[in-house]
MMTF fields as JSON, N, C-alpha, C and O atoms, coordinates in Angstrom:
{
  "mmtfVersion": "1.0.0",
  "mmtfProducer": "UNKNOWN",
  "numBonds": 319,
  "numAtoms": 320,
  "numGroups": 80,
  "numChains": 1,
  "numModels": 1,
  "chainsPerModel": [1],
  "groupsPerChain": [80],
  "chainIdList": ["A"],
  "bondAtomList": [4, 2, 8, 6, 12, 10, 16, 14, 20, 18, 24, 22, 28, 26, 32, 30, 36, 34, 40, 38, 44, 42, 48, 46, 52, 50, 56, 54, 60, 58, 64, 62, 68, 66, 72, 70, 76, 74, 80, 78, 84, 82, 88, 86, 92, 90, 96, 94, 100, 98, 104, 102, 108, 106, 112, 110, 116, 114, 120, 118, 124, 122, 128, 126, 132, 130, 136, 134, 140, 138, 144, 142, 148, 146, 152, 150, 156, 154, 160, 158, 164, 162, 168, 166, 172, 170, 176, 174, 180, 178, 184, 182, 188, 186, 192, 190, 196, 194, 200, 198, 204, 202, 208, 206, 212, 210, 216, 214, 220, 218, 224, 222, 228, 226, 232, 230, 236, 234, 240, 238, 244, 242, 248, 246, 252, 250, 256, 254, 260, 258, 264, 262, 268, 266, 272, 270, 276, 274, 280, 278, 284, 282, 288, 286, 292, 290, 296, 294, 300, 298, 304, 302, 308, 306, 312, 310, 316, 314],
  "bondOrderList": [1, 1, 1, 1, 1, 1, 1, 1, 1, 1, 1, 1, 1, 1, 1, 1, 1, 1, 1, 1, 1, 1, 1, 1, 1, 1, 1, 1, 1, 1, 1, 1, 1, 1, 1, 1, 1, 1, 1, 1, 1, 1, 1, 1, 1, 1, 1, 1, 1, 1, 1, 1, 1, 1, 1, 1, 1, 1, 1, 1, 1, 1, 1, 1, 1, 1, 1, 1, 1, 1, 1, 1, 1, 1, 1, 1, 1, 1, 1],
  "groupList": [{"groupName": "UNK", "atomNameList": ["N", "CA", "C", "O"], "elementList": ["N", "C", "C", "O"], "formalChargeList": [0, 0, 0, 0], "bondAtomList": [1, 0, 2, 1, 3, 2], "bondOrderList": [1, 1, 2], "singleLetterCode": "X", "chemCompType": "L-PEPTIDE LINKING"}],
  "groupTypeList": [0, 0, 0, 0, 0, 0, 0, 0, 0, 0, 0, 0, 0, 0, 0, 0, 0, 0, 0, 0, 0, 0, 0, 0, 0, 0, 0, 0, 0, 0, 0, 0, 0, 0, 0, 0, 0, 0, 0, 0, 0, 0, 0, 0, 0, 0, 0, 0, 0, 0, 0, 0, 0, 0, 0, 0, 0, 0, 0, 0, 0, 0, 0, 0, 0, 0, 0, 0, 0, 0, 0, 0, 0, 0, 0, 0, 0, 0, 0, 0],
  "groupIdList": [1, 2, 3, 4, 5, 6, 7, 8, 9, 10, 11, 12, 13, 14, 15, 16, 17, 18, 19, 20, 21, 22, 23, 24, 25, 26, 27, 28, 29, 30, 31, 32, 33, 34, 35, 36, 37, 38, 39, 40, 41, 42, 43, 44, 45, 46, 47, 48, 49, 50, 51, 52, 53, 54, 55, 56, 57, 58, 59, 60, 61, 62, 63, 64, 65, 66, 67, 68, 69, 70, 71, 72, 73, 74, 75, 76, 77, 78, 79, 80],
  "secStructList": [7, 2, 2, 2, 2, 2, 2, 2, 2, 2, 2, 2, 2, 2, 2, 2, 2, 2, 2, 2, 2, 2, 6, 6, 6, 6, 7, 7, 7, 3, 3, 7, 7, 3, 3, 6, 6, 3, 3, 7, 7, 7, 3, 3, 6, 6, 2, 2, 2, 2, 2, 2, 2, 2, 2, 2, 2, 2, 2, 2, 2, 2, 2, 2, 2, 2, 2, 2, 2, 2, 2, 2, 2, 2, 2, 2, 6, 6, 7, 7],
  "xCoordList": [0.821, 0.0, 0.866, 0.587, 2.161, 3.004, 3.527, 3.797, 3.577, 3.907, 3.584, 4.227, 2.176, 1.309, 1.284, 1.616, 0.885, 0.747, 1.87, 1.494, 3.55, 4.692, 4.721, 5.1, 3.923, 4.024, 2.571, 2.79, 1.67, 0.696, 1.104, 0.784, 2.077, 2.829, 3.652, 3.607, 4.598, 5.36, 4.744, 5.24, 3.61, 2.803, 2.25, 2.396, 1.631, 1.048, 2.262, 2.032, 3.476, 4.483, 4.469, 4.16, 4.719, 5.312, 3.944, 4.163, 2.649, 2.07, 2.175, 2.209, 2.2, 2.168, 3.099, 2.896, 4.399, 5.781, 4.985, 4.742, 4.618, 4.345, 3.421, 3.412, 2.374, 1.705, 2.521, 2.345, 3.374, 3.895, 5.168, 6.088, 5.359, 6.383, 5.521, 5.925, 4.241, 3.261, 3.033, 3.246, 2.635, 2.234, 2.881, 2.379, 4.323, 5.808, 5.816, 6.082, 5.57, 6.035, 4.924, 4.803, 4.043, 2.742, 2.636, 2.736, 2.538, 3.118, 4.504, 5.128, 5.143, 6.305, 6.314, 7.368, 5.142, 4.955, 5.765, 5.552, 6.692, 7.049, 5.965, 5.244, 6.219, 5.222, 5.679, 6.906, 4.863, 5.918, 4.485, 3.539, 4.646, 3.372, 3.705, 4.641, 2.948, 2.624, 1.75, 0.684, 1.882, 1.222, 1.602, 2.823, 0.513, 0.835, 2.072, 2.724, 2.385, 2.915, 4.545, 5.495, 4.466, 6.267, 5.36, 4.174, 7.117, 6.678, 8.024, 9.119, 7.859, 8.651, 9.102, 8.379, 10.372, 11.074, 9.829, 8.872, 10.011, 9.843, 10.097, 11.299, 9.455, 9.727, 8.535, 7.409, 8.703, 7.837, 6.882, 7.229, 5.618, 3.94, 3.725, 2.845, 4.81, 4.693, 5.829, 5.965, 6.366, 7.627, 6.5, 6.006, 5.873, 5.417, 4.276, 3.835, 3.481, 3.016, 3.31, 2.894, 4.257, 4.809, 5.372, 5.43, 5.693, 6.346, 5.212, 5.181, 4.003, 3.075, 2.139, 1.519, 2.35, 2.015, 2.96, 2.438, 4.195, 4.97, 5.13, 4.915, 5.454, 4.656, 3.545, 3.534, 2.904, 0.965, 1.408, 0.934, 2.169, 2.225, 3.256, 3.24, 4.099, 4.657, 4.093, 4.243, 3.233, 2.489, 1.131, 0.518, 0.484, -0.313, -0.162, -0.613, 0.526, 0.984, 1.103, 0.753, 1.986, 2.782, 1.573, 1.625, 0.401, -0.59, -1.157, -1.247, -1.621, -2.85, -2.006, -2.818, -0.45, -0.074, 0.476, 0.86, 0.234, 0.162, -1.55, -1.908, -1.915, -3.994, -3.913, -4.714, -3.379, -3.966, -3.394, -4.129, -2.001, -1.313, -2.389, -2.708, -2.716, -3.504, -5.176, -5.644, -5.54, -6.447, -6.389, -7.372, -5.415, -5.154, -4.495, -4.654, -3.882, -4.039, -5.263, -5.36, -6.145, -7.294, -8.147, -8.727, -8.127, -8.761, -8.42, -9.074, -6.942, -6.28, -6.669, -7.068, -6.576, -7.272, -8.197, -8.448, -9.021, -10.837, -11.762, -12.962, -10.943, -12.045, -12.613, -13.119, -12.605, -13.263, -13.849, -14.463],
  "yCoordList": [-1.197, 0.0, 1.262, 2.297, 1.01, 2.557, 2.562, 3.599, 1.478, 1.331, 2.38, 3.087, 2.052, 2.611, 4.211, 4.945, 4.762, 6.022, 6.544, 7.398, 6.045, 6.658, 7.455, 8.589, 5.958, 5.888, 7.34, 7.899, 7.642, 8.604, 9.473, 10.249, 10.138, 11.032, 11.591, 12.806, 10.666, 11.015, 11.228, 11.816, 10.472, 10.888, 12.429, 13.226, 12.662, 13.998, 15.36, 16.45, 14.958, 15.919, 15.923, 16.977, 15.043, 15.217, 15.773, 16.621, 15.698, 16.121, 18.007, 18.945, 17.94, 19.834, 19.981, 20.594, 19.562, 19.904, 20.373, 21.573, 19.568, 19.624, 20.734, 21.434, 20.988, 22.102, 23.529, 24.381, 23.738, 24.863, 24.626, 25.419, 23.802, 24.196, 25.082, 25.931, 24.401, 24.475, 25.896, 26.77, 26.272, 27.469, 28.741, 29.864, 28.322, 29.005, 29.27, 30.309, 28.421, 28.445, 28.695, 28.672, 28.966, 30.01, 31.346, 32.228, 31.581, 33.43, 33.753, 33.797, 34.011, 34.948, 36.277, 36.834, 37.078, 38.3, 38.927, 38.421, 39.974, 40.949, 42.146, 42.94, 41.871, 42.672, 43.695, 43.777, 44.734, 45.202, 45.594, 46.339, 45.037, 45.598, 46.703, 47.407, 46.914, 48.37, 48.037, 47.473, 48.17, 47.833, 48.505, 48.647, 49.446, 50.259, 51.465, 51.662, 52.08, 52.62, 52.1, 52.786, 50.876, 50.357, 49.754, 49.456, 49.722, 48.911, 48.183, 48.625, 47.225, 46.175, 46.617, 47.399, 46.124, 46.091, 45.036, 44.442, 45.004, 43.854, 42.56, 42.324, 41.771, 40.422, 39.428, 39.921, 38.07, 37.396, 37.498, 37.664, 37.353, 37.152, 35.945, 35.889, 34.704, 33.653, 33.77, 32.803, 34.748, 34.908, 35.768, 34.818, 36.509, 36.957, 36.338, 36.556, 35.371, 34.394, 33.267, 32.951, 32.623, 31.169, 32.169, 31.975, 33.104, 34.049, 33.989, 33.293, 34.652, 34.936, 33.464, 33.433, 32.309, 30.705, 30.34, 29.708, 30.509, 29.673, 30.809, 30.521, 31.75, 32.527, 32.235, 32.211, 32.082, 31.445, 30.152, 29.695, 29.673, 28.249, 27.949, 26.988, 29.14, 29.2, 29.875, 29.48, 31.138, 31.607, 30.846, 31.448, 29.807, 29.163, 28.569, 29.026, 27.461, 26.876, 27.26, 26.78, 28.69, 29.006, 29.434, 29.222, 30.218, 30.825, 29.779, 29.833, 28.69, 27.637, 26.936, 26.776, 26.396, 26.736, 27.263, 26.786, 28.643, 29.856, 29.771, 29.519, 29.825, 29.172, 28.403, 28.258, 27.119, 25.812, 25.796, 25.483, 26.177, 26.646, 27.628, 27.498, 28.458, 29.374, 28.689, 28.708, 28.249, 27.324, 26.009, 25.797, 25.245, 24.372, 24.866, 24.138, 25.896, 26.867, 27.409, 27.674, 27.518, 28.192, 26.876, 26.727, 25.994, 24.383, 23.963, 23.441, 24.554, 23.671, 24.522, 24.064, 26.017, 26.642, 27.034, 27.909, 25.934, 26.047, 27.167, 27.397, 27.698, 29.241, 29.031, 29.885, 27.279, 26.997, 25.604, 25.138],
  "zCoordList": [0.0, 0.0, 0.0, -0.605, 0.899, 0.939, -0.801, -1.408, -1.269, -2.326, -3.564, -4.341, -3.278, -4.009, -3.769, -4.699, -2.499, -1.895, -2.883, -3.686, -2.947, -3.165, -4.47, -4.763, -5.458, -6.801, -7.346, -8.42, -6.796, -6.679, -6.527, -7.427, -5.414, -5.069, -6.095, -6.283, -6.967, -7.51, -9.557, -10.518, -9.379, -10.424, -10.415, -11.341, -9.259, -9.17, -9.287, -9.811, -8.691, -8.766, -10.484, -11.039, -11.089, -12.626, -13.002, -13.868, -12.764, -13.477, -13.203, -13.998, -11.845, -11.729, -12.374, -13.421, -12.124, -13.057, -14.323, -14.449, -15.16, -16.696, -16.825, -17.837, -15.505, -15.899, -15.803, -16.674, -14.761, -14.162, -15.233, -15.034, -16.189, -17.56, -19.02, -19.814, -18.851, -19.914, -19.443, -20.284, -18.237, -18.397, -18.171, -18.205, -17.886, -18.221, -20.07, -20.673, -20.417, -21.853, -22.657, -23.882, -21.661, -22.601, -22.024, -22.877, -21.341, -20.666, -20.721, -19.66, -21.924, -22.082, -22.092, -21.789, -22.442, -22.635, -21.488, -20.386, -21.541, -20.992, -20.485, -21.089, -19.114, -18.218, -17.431, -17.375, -16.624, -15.424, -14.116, -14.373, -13.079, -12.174, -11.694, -12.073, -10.824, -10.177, -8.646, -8.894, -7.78, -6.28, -5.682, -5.607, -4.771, -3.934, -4.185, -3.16, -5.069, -5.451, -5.863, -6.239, -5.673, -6.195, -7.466, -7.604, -8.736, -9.706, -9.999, -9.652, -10.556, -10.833, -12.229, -12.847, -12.834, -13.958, -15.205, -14.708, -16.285, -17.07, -16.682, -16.557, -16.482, -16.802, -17.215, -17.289, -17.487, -18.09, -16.757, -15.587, -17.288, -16.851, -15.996, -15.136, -16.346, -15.95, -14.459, -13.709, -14.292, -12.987, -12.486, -11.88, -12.285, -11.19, -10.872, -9.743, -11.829, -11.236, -10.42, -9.305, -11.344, -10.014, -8.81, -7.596, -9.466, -7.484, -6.889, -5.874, -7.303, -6.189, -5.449, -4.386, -6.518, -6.226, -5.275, -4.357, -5.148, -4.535, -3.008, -1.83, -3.441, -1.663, -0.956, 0.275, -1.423, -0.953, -0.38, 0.661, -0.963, -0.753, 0.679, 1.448, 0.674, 2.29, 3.137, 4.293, 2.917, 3.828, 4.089, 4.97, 3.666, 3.734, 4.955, 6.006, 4.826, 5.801, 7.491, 8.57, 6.852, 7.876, 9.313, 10.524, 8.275, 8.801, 9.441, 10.667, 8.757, 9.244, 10.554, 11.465, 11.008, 11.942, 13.465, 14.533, 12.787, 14.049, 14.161, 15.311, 13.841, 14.524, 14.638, 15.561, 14.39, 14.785, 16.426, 17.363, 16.583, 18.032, 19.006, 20.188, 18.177, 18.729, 19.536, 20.674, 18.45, 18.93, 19.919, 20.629, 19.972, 20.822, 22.271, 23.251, 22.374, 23.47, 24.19, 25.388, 23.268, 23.81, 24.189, 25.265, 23.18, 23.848, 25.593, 26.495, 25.442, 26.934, 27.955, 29.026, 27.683, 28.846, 29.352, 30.181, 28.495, 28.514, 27.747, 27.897, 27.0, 26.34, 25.351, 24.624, 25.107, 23.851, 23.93, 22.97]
}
């Protein structure tokens, strides 16, 4: 069975791989943002996307976390 789990795992990685190449190699356009008054240089459409995917993807975590701590604190000292 771990067998299996491993072989799923490593299917699903190649498949995001192939998407996050596919959709690298379809957004080349030269871009430049603008937020809150900073702006960024040119670069491809597809870099400030996987940037803003792969940040989400550590602040995600990081967040769900610091509440889940937060919450199991508040479990132990009865306020919930």
């Amino acid at each position: 069975m771990r067998g299996v789990k491993r072989v799923a795992v490593v299917l699903a990685v190649l498949i995001v791989a192939l998407v996050v190449v596919a959709f690298v190699l379809e957004n080349q356009r030269n871009v430049s943002l603008s937020f809150l008054g900073f702006a960024t240089g040119q670069a491809p459409a597809s870099v400030f996307i996987v940037g803003a995917f792969i940040v989400g993807m550590l602040i995600g975590p990081l967040l769900g976390a610091l509440f889940r701590n937060r919450r199991r604190k508040a479990v132990a000292a009865g306020r919930i």
